[in-house]
Backbone as a ProteinNet text record, in pm:
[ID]
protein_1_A
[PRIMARY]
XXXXXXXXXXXXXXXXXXXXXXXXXXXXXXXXXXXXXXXXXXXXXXXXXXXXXXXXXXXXXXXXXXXXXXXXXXXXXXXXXXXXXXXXXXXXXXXXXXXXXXXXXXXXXXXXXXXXXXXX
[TERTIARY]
-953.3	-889.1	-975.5	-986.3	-1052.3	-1002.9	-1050	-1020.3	-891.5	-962.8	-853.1	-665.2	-685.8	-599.9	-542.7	-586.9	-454.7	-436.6	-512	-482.8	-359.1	-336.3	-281	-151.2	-162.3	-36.7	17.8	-50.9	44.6	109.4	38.3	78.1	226.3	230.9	342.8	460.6	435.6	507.2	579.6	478.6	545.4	685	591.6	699.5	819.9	780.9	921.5	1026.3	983.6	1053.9	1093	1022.5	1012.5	1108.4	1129.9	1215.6	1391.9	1400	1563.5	1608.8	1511.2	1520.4	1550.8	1488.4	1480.2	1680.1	1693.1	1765	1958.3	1917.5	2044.2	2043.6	1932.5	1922.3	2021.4	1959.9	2013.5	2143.8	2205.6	2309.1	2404	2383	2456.3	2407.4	2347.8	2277.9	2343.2	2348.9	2391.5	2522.4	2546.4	2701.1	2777.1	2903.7	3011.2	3159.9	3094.6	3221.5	3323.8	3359.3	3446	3598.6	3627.3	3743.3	3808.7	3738.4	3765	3775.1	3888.6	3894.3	3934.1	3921.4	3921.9	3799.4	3669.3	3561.5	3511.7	3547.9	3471.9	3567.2	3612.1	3726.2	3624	3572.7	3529	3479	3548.1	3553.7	3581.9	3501.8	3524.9	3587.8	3603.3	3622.6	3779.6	3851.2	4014.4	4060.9	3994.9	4024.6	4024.7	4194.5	4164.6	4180.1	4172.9	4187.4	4065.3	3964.4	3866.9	3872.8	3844.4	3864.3	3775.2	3818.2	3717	3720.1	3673.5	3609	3436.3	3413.3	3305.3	3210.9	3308.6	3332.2	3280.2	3299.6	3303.3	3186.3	3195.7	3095.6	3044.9	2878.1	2801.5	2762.5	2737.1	2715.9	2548.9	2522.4	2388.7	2283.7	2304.9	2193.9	2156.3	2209.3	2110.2	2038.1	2085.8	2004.3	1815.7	1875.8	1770.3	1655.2	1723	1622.6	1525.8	1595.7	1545.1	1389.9	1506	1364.2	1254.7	1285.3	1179.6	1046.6	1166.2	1090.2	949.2	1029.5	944.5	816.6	874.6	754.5	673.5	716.7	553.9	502.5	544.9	515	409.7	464.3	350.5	170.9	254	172	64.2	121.1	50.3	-60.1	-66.9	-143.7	-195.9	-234.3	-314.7	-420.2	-430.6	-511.3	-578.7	-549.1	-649.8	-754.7	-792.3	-863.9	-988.3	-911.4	-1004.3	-1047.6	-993.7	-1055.7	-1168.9	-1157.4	-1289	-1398.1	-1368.2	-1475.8	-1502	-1485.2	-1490.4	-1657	-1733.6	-1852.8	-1941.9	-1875.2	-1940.6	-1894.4	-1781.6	-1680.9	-1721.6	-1831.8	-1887.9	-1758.8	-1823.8	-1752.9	-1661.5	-1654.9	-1606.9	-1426.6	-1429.2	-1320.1	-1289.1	-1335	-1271.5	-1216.7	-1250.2	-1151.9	-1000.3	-1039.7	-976	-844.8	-894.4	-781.4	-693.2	-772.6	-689.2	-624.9	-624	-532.8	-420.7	-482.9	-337.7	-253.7	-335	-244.6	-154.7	-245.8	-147.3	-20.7	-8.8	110.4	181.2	148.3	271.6	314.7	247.1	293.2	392.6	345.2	439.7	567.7	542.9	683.9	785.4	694.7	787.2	884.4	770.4	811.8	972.9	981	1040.9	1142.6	1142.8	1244	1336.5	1219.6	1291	1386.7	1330.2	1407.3	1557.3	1554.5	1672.9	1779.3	1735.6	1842.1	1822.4	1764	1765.8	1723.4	1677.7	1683.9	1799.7	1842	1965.9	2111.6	2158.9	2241.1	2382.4	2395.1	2504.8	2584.8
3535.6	3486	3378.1	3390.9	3251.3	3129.6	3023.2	2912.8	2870.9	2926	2958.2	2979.3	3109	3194.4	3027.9	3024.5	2933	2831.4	2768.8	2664.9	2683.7	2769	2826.5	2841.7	2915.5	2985.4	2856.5	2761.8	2633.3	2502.2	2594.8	2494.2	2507.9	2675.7	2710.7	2717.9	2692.8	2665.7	2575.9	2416.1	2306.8	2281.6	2392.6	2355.6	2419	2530.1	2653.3	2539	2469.4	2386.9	2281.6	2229.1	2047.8	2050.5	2115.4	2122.3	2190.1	2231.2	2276	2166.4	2105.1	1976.8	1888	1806.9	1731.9	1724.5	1831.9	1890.2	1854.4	1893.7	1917.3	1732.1	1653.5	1532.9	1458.6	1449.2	1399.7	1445	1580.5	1625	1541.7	1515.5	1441.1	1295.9	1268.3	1107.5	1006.1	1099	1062.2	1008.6	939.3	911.2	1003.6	969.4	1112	1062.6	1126.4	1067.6	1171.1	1242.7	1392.9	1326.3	1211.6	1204.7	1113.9	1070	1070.6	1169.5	1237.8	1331.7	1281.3	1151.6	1122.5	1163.4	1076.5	1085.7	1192.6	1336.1	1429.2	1564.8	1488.9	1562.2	1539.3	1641.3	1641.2	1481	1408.4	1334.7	1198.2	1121.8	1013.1	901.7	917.2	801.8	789.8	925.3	946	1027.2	1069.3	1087.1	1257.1	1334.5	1444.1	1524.4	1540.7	1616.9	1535.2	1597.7	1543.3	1575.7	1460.8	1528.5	1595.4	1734.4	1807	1967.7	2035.9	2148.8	2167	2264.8	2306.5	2384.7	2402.6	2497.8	2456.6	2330.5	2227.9	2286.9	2293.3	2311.6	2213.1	2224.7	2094.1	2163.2	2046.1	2089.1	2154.2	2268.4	2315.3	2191.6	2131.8	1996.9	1980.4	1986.8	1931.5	2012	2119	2263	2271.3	2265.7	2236.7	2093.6	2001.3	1880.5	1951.9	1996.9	2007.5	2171	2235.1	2363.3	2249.7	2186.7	2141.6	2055	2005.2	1866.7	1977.8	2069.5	2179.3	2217.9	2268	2339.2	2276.8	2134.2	2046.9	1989.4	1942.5	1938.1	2022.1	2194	2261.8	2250	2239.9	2238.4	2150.2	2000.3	1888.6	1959.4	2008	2006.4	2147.9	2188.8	2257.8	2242.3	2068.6	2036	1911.7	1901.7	1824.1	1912.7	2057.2	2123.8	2136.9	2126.2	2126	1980.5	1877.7	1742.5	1701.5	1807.6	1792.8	1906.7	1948	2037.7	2049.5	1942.7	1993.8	1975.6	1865.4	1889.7	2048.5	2093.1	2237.1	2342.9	2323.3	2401.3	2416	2271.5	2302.5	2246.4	2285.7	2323.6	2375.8	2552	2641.2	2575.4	2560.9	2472.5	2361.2	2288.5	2197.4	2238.4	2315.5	2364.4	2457.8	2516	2595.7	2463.4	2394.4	2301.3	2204	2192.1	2165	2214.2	2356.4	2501.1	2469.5	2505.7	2462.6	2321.3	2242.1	2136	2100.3	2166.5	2216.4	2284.6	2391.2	2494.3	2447.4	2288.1	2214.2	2179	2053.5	2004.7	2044.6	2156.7	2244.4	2287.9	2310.4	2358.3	2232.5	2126.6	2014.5	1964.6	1974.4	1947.3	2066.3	2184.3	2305.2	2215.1	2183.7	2118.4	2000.2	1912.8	1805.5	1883.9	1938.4	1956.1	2042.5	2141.8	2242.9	2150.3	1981	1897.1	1895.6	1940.1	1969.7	1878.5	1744.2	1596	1512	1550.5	1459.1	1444.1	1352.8	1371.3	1374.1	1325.2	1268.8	1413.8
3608.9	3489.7	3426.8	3255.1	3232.8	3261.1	3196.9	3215.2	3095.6	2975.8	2874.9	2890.4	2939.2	2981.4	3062	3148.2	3246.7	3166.8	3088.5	3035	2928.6	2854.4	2786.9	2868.2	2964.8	3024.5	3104.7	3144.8	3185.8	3067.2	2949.9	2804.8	2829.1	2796.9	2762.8	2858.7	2996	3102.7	3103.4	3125.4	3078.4	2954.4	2859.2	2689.1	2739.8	2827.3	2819.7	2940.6	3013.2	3107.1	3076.7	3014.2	2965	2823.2	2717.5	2604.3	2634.2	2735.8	2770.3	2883.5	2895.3	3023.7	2977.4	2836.7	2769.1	2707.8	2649.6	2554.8	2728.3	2802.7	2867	2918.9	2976.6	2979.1	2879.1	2729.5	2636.4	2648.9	2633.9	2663.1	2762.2	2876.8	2981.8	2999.1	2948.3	2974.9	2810.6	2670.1	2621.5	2549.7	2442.9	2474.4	2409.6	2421.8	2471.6	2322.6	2214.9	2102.8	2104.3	2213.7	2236.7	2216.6	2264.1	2214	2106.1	2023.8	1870.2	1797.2	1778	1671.2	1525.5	1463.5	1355.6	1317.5	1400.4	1335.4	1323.1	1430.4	1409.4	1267.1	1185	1060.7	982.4	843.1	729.8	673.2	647	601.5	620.3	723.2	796.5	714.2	557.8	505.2	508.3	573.4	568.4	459.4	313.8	240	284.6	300.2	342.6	220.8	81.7	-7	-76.2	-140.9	-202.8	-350.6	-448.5	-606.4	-635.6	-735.5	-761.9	-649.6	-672.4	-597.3	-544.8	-466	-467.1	-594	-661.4	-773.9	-874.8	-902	-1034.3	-1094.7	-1253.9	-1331.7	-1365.2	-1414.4	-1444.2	-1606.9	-1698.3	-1789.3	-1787.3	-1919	-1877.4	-1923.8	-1964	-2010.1	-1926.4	-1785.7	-1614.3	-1597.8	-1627	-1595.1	-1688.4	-1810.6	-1871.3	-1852.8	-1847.2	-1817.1	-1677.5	-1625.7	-1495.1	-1455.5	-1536.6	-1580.2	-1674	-1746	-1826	-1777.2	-1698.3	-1571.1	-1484.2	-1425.4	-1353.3	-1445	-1566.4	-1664.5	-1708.5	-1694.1	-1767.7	-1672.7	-1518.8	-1449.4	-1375.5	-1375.8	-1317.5	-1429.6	-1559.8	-1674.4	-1640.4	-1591.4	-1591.7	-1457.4	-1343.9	-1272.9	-1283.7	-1392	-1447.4	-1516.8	-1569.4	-1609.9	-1491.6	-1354.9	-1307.8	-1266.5	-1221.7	-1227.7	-1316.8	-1442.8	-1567.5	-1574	-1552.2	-1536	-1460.1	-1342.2	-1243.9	-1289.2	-1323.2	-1412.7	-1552.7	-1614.4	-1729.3	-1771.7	-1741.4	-1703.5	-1752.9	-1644.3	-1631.7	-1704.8	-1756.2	-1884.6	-2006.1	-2035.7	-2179.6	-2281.4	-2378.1	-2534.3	-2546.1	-2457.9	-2483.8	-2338	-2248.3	-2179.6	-2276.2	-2308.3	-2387.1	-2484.5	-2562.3	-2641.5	-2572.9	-2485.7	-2413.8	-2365.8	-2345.3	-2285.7	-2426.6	-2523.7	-2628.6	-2712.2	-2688.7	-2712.9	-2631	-2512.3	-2403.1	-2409.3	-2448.9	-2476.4	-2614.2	-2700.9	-2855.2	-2829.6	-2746.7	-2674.9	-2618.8	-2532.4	-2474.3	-2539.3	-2684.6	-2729.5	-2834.3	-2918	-2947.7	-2897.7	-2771	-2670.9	-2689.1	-2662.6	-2657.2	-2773.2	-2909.2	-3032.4	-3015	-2995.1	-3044.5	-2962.9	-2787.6	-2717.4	-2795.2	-2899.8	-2889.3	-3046.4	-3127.7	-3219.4	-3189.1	-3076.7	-3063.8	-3040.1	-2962.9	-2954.7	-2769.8	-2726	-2597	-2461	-2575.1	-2543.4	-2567.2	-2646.2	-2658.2	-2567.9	-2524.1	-2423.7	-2484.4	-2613.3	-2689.6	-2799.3
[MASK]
++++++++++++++++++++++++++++++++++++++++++++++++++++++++++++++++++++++++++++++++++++++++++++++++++++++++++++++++++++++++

């Protein structure tokens, strides 16, 4: 057998012994909140009916801030690429990137006019 091989096969010995050992230790060594059954109910604060549902609708304005947050975000790290190269991009990248940045800004302009900033 190599040297490998055992080394390996006593890695995994140890882990397969030492992590259900660990695990039943803590288990019996640690402390024991089994007979409080207040604390172990939903809702430790007592409050057993909570306002509201799981259900509750949110208005779509979160929805949108939040796609938007994403889309200029991925946008934004599209251009540190081109920042470290632009060097080597020339003329023809630089323009290329102030196209792309005309198209955000545009996007944005179109965002702010639909109202899709406004919270009110």
């Amino acid at each position: 057998m190599s040297l490998e091989l055992i080394l390996a096969s006593s890695i995994i010995f140890v882990l397969v012994v030492t992590i259900p050992t660990l695990f039943v230790l803590s288990k019996k060594l640690g402390p024991n909140n089994g007979g409080n059954k207040q604390k172990n109910l939903p809702y430790e604060s007592g409050i057993t009916n909570p306002i509201g549902g799981c259900d509750s609708r949110f208005s779509v304005k979160f929805y949108l801030v939040a796609i938007l947050f994403v889309l200029f975000d991925v946008e934004i790290i599209f251009m540190f690429p081109w920042a470290v190269n632009v060097r080597e991009l020339g003329f023809f990248g630089l323009a290329e990137m102030f196209t792309f940045m005309g198209l955000l800004v545009a996007g944005l302009i179109y965002v702010y006019r639909i109202g899709a900033l406004k919270w009110q």
